[in-house]
ChimeraX commands (.cxc) that place a marker at each C-alpha (Angstrom):
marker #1 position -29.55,18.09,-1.42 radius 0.5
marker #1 position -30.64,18.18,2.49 radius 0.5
marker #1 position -28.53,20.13,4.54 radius 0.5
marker #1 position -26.06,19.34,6.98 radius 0.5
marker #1 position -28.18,19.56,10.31 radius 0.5
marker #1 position -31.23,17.81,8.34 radius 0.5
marker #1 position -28.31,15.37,7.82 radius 0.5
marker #1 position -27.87,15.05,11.64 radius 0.5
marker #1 position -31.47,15.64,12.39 radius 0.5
marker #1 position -33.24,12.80,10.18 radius 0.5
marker #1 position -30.10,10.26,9.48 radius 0.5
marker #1 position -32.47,7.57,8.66 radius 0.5
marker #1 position -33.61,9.38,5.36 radius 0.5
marker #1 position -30.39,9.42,3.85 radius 0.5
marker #1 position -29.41,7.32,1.13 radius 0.5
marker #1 position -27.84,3.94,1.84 radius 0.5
marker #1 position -24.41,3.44,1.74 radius 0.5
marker #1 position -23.33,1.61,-1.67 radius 0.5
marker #1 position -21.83,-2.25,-1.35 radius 0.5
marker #1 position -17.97,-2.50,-1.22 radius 0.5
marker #1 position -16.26,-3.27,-4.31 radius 0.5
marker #1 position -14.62,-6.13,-4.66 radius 0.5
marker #1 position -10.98,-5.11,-5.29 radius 0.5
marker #1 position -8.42,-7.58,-5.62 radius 0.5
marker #1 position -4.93,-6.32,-3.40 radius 0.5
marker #1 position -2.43,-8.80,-4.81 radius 0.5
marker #1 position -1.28,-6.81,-7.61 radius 0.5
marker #1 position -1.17,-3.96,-5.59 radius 0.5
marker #1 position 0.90,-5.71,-3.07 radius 0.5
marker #1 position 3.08,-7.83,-5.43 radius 0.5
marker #1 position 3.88,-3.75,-7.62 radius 0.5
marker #1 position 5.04,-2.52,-4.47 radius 0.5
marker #1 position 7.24,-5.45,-4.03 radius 0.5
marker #1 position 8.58,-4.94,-7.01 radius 0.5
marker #1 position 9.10,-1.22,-6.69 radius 0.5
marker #1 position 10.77,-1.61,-3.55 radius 0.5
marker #1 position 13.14,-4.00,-5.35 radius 0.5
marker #1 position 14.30,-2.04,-8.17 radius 0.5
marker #1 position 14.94,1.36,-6.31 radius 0.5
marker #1 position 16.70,-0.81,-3.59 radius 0.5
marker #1 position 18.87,-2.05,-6.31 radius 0.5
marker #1 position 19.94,1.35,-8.12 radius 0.5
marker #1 position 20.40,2.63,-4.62 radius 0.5
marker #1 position 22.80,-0.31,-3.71 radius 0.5
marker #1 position 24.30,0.18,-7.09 radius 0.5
marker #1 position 25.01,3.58,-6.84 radius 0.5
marker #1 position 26.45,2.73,-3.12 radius 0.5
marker #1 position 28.41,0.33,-4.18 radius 0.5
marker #1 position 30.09,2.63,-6.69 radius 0.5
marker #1 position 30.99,5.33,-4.45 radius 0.5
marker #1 position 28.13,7.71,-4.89 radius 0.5
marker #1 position 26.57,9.87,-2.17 radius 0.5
marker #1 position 23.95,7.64,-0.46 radius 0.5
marker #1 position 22.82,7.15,2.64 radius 0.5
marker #1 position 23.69,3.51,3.82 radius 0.5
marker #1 position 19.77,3.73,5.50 radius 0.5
marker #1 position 18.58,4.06,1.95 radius 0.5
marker #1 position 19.69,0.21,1.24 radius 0.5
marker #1 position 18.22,-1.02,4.17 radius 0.5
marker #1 position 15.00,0.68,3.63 radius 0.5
marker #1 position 14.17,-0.26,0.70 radius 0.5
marker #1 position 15.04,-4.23,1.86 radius 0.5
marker #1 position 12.64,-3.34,4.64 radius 0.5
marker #1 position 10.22,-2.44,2.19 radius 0.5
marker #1 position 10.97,-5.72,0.39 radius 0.5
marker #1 position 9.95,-7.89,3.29 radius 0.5
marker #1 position 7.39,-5.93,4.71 radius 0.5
marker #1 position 5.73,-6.29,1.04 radius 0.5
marker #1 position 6.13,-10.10,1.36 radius 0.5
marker #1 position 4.68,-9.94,4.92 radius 0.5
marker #1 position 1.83,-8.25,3.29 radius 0.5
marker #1 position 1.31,-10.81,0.48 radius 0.5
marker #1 position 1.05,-13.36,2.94 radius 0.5
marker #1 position -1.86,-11.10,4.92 radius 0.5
marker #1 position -3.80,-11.08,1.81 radius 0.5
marker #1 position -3.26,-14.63,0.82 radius 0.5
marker #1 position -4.32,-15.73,4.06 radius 0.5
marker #1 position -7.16,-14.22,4.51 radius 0.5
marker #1 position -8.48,-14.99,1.03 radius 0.5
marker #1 position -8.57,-11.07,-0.07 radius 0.5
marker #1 position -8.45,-12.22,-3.74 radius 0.5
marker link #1:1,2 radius 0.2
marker link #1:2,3 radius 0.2
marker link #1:3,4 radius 0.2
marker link #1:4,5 radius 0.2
marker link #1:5,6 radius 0.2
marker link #1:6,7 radius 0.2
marker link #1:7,8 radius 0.2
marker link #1:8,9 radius 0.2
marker link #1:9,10 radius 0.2
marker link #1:10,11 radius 0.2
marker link #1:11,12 radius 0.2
marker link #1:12,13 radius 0.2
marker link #1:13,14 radius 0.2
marker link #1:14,15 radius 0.2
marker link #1:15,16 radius 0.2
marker link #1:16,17 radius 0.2
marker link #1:17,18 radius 0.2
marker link #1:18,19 radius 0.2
marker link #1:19,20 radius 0.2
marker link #1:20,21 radius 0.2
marker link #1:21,22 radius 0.2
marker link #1:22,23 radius 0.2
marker link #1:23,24 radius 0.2
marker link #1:24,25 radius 0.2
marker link #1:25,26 radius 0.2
marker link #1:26,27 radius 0.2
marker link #1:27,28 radius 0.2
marker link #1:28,29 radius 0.2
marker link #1:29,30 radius 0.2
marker link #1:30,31 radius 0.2
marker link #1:31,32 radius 0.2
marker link #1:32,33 radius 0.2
marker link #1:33,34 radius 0.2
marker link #1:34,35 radius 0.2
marker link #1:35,36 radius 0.2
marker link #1:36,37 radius 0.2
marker link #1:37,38 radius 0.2
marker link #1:38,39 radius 0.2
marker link #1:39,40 radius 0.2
marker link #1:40,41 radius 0.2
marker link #1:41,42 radius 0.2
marker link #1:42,43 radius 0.2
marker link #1:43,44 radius 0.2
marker link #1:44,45 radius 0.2
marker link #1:45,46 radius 0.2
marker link #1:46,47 radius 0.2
marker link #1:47,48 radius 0.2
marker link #1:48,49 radius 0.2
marker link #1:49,50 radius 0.2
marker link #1:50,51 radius 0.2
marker link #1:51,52 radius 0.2
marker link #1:52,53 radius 0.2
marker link #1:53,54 radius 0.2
marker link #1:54,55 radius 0.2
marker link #1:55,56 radius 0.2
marker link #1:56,57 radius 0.2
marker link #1:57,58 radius 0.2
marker link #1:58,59 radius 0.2
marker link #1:59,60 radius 0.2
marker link #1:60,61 radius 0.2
marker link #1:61,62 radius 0.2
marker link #1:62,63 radius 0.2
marker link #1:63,64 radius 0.2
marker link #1:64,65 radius 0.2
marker link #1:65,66 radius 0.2
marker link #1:66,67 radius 0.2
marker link #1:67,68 radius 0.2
marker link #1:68,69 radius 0.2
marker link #1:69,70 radius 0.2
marker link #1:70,71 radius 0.2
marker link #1:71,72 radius 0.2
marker link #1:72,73 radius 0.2
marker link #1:73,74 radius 0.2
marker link #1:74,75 radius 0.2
marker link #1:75,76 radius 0.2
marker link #1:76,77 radius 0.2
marker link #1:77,78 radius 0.2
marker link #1:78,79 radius 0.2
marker link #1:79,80 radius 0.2
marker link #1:80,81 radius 0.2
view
């Protein structure tokens, strides 16, 4: 394995970098949607009902809702499988 400063030295007999893998994001995206929705329910639950949480929990989490949505959008746009 060459050195750092042969690294810096010679960069042009390093290895090529490997091709991208194709990753699809829409599951990704469309999981955190869904996470987002269920903890913004139990936390609206649980504020609803008197317990001790903040009232910027509930609007994080709806924050997190849309922002998700925004997001699916991105990727459906822009063809990101």
């Amino acid at each position: 394995m060459p050195s750092l400063i042969d690294v810096l030295r010679h960069p042009e007999q390093c290895k090529p970098s490997p091709e991208p893998l194709a990753v699809s994001l829409r599951p990704l995206v469309r999981f955190g949607i869904v996470v987002w929705a269920v903890v913004g329910v139990l936390v609206w639950i649980l504020w609803f009902f008197g317990g001790r949480v903040p009232g910027t929990a509930v609007w994080t989490c709806a924050a997190g809702v849309v922002l998700g949505f925004i997001g699916l959008g991105m990727v459906h746009r822009r063809g990101w499988r």
